[in-house]
C-alpha positions as CSV (number, residue, x, y, z in Angstrom):
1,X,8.1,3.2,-8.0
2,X,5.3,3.7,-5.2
3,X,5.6,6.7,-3.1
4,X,4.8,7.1,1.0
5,X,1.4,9.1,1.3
6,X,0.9,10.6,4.9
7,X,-2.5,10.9,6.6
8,X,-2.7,14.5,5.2
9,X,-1.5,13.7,1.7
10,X,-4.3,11.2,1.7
11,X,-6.7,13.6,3.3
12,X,-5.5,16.7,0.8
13,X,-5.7,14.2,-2.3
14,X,-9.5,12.7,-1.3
15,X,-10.5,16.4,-0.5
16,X,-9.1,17.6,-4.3
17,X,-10.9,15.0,-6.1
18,X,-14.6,14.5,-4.1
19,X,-14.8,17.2,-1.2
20,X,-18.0,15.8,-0.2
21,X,-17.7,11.6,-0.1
22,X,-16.2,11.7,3.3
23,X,-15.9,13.9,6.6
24,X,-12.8,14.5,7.5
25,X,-13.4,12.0,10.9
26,X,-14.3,9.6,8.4
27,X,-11.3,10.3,6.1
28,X,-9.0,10.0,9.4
29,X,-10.7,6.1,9.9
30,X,-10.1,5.1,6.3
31,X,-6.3,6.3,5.9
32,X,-5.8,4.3,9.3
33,X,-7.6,1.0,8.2
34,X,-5.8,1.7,5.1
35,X,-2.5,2.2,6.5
36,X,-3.5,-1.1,9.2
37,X,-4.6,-3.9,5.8
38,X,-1.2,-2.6,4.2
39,X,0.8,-3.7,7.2
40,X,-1.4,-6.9,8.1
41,X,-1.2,-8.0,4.9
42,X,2.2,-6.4,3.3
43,X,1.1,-5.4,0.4
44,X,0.6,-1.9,-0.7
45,X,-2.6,0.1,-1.5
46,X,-2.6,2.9,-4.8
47,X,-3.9,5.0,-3.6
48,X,-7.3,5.7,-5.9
49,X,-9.5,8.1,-4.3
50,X,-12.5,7.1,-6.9
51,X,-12.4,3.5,-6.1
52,X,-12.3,5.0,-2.6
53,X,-15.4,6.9,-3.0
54,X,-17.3,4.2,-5.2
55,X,-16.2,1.2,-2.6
56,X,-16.8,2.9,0.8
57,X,-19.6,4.8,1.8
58,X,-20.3,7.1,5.5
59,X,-23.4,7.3,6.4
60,X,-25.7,6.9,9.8
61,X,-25.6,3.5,10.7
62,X,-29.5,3.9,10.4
63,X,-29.6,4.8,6.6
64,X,-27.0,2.1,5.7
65,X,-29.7,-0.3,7.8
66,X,-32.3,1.4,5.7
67,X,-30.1,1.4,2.3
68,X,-29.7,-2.6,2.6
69,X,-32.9,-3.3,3.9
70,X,-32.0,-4.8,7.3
71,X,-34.1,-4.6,10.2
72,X,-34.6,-1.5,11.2
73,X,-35.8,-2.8,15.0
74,X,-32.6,-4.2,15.4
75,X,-30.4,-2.5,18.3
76,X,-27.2,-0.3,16.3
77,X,-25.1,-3.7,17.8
78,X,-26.9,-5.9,15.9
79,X,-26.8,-3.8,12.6
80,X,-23.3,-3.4,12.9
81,X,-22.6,-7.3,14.1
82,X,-25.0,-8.2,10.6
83,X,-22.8,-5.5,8.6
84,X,-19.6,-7.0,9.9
85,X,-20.3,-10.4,9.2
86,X,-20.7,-9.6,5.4
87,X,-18.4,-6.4,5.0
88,X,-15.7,-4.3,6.4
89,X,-16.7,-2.0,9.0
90,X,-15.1,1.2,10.3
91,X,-16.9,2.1,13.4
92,X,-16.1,6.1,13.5
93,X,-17.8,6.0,17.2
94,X,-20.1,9.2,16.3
95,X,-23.2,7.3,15.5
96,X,-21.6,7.1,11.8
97,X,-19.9,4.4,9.9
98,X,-17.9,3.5,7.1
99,X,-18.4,0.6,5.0
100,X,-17.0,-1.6,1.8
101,X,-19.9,-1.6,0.0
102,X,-21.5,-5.0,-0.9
């Protein structure tokens, strides 16, 4: 039995069990790519805010350069193109991004 969670249930349950993971921008960006893989690919995501927390990570698109050791005199287009050819990418358009860890 698998039960509809709505962007605030999502954002309510993420905030309860790690308050500090994710902004709530950044929160917003992963219910929708979420909500956008369950419908692309029709299967259906538990929703597991750990797993959440331990497969994505927000952070400056400079400190997830730094964290992964890619060039750091690369342009924040080039970062992201490197990052997107290896991982999933949520652009949240702020100078932040979310990634699937890799």
């Amino acid at each position: 039995m698998k039960n509809t969670m709505y962007r605030n249930e999502f954002i309510d349950g993420m905030n309860d069990v790690r308050p500090d993971n994710f902004t709530y921008q950044g929160l917003i960006a992963l219910y929708n790519y979420f909500d956008e893989l369950e419908e692309d690919c029709g299967i259906e995501i538990e929703f597991d805010p750990i797993a959440f927390c331990c497969e994505y990570t927000e952070d400056s698109i400079e400190n997830i350069a730094a964290n992964y050791s890619i060039d750091l005199e690369l342009s924040t287009e080039e970062v992201i193109e490197y990052l997107q050819e290896r991982t999933t990418v949520i652009d949240l358009g702020n100078g932040d991004i979310i990634i699937q860890d890799y």
